[in-house]
C-alpha positions as CSV (number, residue, x, y, z in Angstrom):
1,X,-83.8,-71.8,-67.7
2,X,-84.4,-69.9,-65.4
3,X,-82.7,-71.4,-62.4
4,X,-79.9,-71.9,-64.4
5,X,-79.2,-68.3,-64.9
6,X,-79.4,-67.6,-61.2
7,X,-76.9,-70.2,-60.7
8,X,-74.8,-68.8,-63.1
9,X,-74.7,-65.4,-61.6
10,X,-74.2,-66.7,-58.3
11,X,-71.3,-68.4,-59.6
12,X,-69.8,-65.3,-61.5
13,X,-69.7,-62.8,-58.3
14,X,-66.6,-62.6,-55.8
15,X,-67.1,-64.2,-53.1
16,X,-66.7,-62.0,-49.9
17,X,-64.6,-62.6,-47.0
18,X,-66.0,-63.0,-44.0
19,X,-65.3,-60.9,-40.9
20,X,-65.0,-62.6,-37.6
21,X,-67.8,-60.7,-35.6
22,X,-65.7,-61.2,-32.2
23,X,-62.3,-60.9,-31.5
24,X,-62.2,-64.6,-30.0
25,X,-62.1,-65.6,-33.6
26,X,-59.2,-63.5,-34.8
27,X,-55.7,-65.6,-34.0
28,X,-54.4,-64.2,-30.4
29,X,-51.2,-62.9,-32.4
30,X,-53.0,-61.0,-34.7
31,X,-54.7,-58.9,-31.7
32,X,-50.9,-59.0,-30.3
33,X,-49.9,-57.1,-33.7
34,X,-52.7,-54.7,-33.9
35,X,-52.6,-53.6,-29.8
36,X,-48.8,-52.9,-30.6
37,X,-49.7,-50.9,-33.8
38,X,-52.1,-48.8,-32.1
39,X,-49.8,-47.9,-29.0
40,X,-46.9,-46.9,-31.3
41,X,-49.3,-44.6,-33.7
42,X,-50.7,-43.0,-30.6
43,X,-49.9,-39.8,-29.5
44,X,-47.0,-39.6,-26.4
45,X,-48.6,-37.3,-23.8
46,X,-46.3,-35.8,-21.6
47,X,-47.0,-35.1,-17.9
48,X,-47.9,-30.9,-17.2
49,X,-45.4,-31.8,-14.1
50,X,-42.2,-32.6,-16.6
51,X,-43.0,-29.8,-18.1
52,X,-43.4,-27.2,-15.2
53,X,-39.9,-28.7,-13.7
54,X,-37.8,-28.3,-16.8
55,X,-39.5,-24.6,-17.3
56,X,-38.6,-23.9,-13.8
57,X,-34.9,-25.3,-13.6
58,X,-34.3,-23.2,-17.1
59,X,-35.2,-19.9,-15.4
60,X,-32.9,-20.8,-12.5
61,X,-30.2,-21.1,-14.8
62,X,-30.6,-18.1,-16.2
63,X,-30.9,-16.1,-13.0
64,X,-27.5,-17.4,-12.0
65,X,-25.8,-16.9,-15.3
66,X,-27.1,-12.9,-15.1
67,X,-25.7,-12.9,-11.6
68,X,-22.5,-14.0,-12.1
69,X,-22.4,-11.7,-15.3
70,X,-22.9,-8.3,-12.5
71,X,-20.3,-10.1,-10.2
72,X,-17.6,-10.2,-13.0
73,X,-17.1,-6.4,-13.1
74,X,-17.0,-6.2,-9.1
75,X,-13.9,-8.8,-8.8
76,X,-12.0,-7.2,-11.5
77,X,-12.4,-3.6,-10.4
78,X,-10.7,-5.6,-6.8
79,X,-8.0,-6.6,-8.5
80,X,-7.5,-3.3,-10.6
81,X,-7.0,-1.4,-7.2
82,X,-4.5,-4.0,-5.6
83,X,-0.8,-2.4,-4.9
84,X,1.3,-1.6,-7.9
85,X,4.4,-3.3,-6.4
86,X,2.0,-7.2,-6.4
87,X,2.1,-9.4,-9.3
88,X,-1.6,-9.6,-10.3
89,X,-2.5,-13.0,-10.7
90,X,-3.9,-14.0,-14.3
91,X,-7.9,-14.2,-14.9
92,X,-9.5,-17.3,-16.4
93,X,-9.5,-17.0,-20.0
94,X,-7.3,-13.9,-20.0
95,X,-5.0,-14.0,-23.5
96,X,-1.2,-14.8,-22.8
97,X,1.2,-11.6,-23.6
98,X,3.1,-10.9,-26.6
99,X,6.9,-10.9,-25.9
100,X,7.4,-7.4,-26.1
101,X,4.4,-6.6,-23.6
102,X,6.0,-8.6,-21.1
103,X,9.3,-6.8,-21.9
104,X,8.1,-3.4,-21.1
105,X,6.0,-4.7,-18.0
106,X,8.8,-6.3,-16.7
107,X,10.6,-2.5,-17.1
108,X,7.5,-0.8,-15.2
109,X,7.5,-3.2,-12.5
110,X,11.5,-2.7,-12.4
111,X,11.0,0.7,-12.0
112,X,8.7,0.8,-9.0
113,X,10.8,-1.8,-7.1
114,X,14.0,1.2,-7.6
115,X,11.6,4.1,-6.3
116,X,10.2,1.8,-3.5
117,X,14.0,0.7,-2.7
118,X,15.6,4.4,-2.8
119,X,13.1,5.7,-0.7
120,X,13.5,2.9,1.6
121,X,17.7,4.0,1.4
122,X,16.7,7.4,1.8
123,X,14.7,6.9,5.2
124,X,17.2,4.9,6.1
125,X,19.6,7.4,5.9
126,X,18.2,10.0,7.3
127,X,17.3,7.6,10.7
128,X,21.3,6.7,10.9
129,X,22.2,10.8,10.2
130,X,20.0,11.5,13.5
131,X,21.7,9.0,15.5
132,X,24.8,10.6,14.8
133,X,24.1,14.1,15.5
134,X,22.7,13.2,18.6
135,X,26.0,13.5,20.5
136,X,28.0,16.1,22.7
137,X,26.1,19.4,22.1
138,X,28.1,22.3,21.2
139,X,28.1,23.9,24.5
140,X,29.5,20.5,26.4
141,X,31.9,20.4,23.2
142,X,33.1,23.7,24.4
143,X,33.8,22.9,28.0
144,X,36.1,19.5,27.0
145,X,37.9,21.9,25.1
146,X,38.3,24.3,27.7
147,X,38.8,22.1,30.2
148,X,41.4,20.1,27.9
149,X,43.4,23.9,27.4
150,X,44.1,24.2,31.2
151,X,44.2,20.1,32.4
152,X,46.1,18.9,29.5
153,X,48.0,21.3,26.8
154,X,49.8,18.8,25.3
155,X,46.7,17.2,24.2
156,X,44.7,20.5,23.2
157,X,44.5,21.9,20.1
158,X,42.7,25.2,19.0
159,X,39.5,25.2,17.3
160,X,37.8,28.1,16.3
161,X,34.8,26.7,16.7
162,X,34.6,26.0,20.2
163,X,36.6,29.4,21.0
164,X,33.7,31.8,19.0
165,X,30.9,29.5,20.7
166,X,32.8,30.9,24.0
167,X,33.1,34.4,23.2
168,X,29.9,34.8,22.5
169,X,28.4,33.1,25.5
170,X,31.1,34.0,28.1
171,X,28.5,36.1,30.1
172,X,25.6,33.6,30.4
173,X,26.1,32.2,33.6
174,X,23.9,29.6,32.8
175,X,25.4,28.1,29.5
176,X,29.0,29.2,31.2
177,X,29.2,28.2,35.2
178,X,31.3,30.1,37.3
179,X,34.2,28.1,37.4
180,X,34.7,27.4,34.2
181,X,34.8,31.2,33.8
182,X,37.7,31.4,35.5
183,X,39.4,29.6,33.4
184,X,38.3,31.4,30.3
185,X,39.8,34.4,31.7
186,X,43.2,32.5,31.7
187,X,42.4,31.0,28.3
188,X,41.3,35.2,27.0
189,X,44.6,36.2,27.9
190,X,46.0,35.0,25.0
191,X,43.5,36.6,22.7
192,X,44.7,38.8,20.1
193,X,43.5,40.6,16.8
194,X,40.1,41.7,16.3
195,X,38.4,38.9,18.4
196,X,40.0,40.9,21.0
197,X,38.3,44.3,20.4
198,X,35.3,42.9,19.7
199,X,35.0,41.0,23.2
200,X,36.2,44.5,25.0
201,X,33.6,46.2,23.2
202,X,30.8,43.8,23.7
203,X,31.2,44.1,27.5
204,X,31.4,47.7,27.5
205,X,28.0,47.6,26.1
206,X,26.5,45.6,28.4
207,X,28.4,47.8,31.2
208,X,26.5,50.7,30.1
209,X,22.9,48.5,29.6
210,X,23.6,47.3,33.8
211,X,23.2,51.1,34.6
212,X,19.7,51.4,32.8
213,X,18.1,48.2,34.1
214,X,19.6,48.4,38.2
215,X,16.9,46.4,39.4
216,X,17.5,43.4,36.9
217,X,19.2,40.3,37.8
218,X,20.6,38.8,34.8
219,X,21.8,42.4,33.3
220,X,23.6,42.8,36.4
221,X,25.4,39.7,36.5
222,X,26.6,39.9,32.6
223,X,27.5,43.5,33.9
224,X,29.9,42.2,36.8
225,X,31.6,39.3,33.7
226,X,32.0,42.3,31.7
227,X,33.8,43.8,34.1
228,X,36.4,41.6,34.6
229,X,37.1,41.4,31.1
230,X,37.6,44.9,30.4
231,X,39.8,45.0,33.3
232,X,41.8,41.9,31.8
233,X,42.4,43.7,28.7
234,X,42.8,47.0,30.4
């Protein structure tokens, strides 16, 4: 009875599996399976060099982008102070006018190309109004015209001008030479009116300024003109 029991309780428990105790008995694609599992559950380690390069390219980045941020204000402060008459050129990612900015910029820049212009006209002129004044001067203008009076009357014609410009400098030998001179006394014997008296009574004056300064030169010889004018009129 006894025996019968123990064979009945061997009978009743489970029966355990049996572990292979070396790898050798385990099917070589089983030990495929598991080496595979265990390299995809493991943890990835990545290299401290990786790491150190991508740390070090980041900060580079950044260095440049904060550089090109403090160039930014340089260039446009360049083109702020370029000419007023230039077109400035548009700036990358600057926003396109409205219609009626461009209108009144168009106006301004309109403006300044008339001020430029005029004052261009205006130097211009000024240039062309030098050339022509820098003719005859008035005393050579004075000597045609007495030299056309006693050469060729036909031709003459008074001018006041030229006849005041000789009255008053008929005693300066130097703006009037002696020979020519003579000829204006021909030419003053026609004078009448009050350009007469005033001529007599400018070279009375300097008649009576010859006897103060005897020793002088030039008084003396505007003294000796006078004289022969007072004695014309005399």
């Amino acid at each position: 009875m006894a025996k019968s029991k123990s064979v009945k309780s061997e009978s009743n428990t489970p029966k355990r599996k049996k572990f292979a105790s070396n790898e050798s008995d385990v099917p070589p694609e089983e030990v495929k399976r598991k080496r595979k599992k265990l390299e995809v559950e493991a943890p990835v380690q990545i290299p401290l060099e990786t790491i150190t390069a991508d740390d070090k390219k980041q900060k580079k980045d950044k260095k440049q982008k904060k550089k090109q941020m403090t160039e930014q204000p340089q260039t446009q402060q360049t083109k702020i102070s370029d000419p007023p008459g230039q077109p400035k050129e548009r700036e990358e990612g600057e926003e396109d006018l409205s219609p009626e900015e461009k209108r009144v910029l168009e106006r301004k820049m309109k403006k300044i190309l008339k001020k430029e212009e005029k004052k261009r006209l205006k130097e211009e002129g000024k240039t062309s109004q030098n050339t022509e004044t820098s003719g005859p001067s008035a005393s050579q203008q004075a000597l045609d015209y007495l030299t056309c009076w006693a050469e060729n009357r036909s031709a003459w014609k008074f001018q006041k001008t030229r006849q005041t410009w000789l009255l008053q400098h008929m005693f300066d030998s130097e703006k009037i030479p002696d020979e020519k001179f003579s000829v204006l006394l021909q030419y003053l014997e026609g004078l009448r009116g009050g350009a007469k008296d005033t001529t007599v009574q400018k070279a009375l004056s300097l008649v009576e300024e010859s006897g103060q300064a005897p020793d002088d030169v030039a008084v003396q010889q505007r003294a000796h003109r006078a004289k022969e004018v007072i004695q014309l009129f005399s």
